[in-house]
C-alpha positions, 0 to 999 in steps of 0.5 A: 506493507500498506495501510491497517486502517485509513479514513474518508480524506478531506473534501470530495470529488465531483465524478461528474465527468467521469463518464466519459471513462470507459467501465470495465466489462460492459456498463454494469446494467445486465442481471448478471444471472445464470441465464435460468432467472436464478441469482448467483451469489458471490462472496469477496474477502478483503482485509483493513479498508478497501472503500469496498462497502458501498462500492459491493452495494451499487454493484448489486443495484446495477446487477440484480441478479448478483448478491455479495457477501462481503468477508473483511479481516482487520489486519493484513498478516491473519487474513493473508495466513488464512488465505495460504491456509485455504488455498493449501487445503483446497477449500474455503476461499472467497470467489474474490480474494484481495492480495496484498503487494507484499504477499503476492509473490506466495501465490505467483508460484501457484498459478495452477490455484488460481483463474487466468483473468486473461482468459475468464475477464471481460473481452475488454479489460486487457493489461494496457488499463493499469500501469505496465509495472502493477500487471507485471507484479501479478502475473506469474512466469507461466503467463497467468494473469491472477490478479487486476491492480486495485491501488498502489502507494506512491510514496511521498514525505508528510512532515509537520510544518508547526515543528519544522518551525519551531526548530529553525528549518524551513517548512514550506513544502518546496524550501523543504525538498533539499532536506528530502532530497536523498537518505544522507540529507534526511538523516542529517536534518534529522540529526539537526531537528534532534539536536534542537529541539530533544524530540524525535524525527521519525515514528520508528526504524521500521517504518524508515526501513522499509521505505527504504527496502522497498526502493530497492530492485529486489526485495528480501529474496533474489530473483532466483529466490534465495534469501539476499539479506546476506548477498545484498549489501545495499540492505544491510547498508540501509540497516545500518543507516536507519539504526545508526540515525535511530541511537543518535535519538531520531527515533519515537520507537512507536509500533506502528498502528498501535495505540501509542503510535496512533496518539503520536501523531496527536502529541507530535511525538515526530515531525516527519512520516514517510506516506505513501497515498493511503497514509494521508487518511491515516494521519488524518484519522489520527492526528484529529482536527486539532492538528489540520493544517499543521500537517504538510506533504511534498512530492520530495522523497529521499531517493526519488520515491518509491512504491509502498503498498497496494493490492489485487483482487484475484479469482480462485479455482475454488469459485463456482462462478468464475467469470461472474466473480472476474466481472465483479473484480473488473468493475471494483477495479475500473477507473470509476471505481478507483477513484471512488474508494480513493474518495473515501480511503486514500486508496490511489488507483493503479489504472491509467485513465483514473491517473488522468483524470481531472477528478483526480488531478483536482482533488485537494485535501484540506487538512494538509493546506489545500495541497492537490495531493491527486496531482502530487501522487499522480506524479509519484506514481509515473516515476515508478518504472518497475515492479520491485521483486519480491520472492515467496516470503517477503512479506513475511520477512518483513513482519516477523523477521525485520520488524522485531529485529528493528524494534528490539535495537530500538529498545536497547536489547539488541545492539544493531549487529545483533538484531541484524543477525536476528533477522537473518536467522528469522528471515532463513526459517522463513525463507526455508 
C-alpha cells in the first residue's frame, strides 16, 4: 500500500519552465460558477498526504466562483472503509473522492456509482496523458473511466551507505546493484550483513512481502476474481523466501509506520528499505538530519522493479456539480500540478509530460547525496508495462490477512505454515 505519511523532499524545483505544459481542461482562469453568479461549492476527501492543500488554495484564487472543502483522513484503511460504506448507502460522499491503488479494484465492479470522466471531463483530457497501464488500473470492464491517475510508486532500494560500510559491502550506489539484482542476491547480502554485524537487513517480512506480491501479474485474486493464494504458487513461493530470510535474523519486526518503526530509521535499526517515490520523504521525515547523507537509493531492484502505491481522484454519482467536480480533478492532476505535490510530498506524477519534464529530470535530493531521484524514478516508472491485477479485496487481504499473518511469524507465535494458513483462512472470509 502507499504512504501514511511523507514530508516536503529536500531542495525545490524551478517550474519556471513549465508553462509551457499543456493544463488540463482550460487555463484555470474562468469563475468556474454556475452561469447565474452563484458560487458552486465542492468538497474533496483525501486520506495521509496528497500536497493537496496548497494546490485546493490556488485552485480557488484561479477560479473565484469555486469554494472547496477539503475533507483528509489519516490512514488509508478507515478512510477507504468509510468510502465503501458511503457509497453502499448511497449518501455522504465527497463530490471528489481519492482511491487508492490497492482499493480501487472495490469500485471498478460498481461503475454504475461513479461518473464516467470520459463523458463529464474537460474535451481535452483524454487517457494518452497518463501512462497506458495507471488508465488501465481505473476503468472498469464496461468501459467507465472512474478515476484520473494522481501519483504512482516506482519502486526502488534505499539502503544505508555508513552500515554497508561498516559491514565490509560495497556501498556506492552502482557497486551496490549486484546485491539488488534479483530476490535470491538480496537475501544472500542479507544473510552476510546479518552475519557480521548482528543487526537486521530489512524493517519487516511485510514490507519485504509486498514488494514482492506487488510485482507479481496478478494480485491476491485471479483475474476471474477467485482467491489465488492457494492456486498461485509463486505467492506462497514468496512467503516462503521472506519468512525463511526473516529466522535466519534479517528481520527488525518493525510495524511499520509505527512509532518503533519510525525511531528505526533514526537508530539504524535496518540498513535497506524497499522505496518506492513517496518513501524517500518518509525516510527522510524520520531518520531526521542527523542521518542526511548516510542514506543512499538506486534505481537497482530485485526483480527489475515494480509499481508500489499510488492513486485516483474519481467523481461520484453522489455529486451535485459533476462536472465542476471532474474539472477540479483534471487540473489537481495535470502535469503542473503533479509536479508541484512531488515537491512537496514525494508523491511521483503518473502523467507523460510531467515524466518528461526537466523540472523533474533535474530534481535532486540532497539527503541522499545529491542523487536526481526524478531521473532515477522516471526511469523506474517506464519499465512498469502493465497494471498488476487486483480483484475486490485486495487491499483488504493485504491488511488484514498477510500483515498480521506475517507479523505474528515474525514474533514467533506462528511458525511460517502456520501463519500461511492463517492468512488464507482471513484472506477466504475477506474474499467471501
Amino acid at each position: 500500500m502507499r504512504r501514511m505519511q511523507t514530508r516536503v523532499l529536500a531542495g525545490a524545483i524551478s517550474l519556471t519552465a513549465m508553462v509551457g505544459l499543456t493544463a488540463c481542461g482550460d487555463d484555470g482562469s474562468s469563475s468556474g460558477g454556475s452561469g447565474d453568479g452563484d458560487q458552486i461549492e465542492l468538497t474533496i476527501g483525501t486520506f495521509t498526504e496528497f500536497g493537496y492543500e496548497d494546490l485546493l488554495k490556488e485552485y480557488e484564487r484561479l477560479n473565484p466562483g469555486v469554494k472547496i472543502t477539503h475533507h483528509k483522513t489519516g490512514q488509508g484503511g478507515p478512510y477507504h472503509q468509510q468510502l465503501l460504506t458511503k457509497l453502499a448507502a448511497n449518501s455522504g460522499l465527497e463530490d471528489v473522492v481519492a482511491i487508492e491503488e490497492g482499493h480501487i479494484p472495490d469500485v471498478l465492479d460498481k461503475p454504475h456509482l461513479f461518473n464516467n470522466l470520459g463523458d463529464i471531463g474537460p474535451e481535452d483530457v483524454t487517457p494518452d496523458r497518463w501512462l497506458p497501464w495507471k488508465v488501465e488500473a481505473a476503468t472498469a470492464k464496461d468501459g467507465t473511466w472512474i478515476g484520473y491517475g494522481t501519483d504512482i510508486g516506482p519502486l526502488a532500494m534505499c539502503y544505508r551507505k555508513d552500515l554497508f560500510d561498516a559491514a565490509g559491502l560495497p556501498s556506492d550506489p552502482e557497486a551496490v546493484k549486484p546485491l539488488f539484482e534479483t530476490w535470491e542476491s538480496y537475501f544472500e547480502a542479507g544473510d552476510t550483513y546479518a552475519e557480521k554485524t548482528g543487526k537486521a537487513w530489512y524493517d519487516s517480512n511485510s514490507q519485504i512481502f509486498n514488494a514482492m506480491q506487488n510485482q507479481l501479474e496478478t494480485g491476491y485474486l485471479d483475474k476471474d476474481n477467485k482467491l489465488a493464494m492457494e492456486s498461485n504458487a509463486d505467492i506462497r513461493k514468496n512467503w516462503d523466501m521472506v519468512t525463511a530470510a526473516g529466522s535466519r535474523g534479517q528481520t527488525a519486526k518493525l510495524v511499520a509506520f509505527s512509532p518503533e518503526w519510525n525511531n528505526g530509521f533514526k537508530q539504524g535499526a535496518f540498513a535497506t528499505k524497499t522505496c518506492p517515490s513517496w518513501m524517500l520523504g518518509v525516510v527522510e521525515e524520520q531518520a531526521g538530519p542527523d542521518n542526511a547523507g548516510k542514506w543512499a537509493v538506486t534505481d537497482a531492484f530485485p526483480g527489475g522493479g515494480g509499481n508500489w502505491g499510488g492513486s485516483f481522484l474519481a467523481v461520484p454519482k453522489q455529486s451535485e456539480h459533476p462536472e465542476e467536480a471532474a474539472k477540479l480533478a483534471a487540473w489537481l492532476t495535470a502535469p503542473e500540478q503533479q509536479i508541484k505535490a512531488f515537491q512537496k510530498t514525494g508523491n511521483f506524477p503518473s502523467q507523460v509530460d510531467a515524466l518528461s519534464s526537466p523540472e523533474l529530470l533535474g530534481f535532486t535530493n540532497e539527503y541522499f547525496g545529491g542523487v536526481k531521484v526524478g531521473e532515477l524514478y522516471a526511469a523506474q516508472a517506464n519499465k512498469v508495462e502493465k497494471a498488476q491485477y487486483k480483484g475486490p479485496g485486495d487491499g483488504k487481504i493485504q491488511e488484514n490477512a498477510t500483515s498480521p499473518a506475517l507479523q505474528a511469524v515474525e514474533q514467533g507465535t506462528k511458525s511460517a505454515d502456520e501463519g500461511w494458513q492463517q492468512a488464507v483462512d482471513a484472506a477466504k472470509r475477506i474474499a467471501g
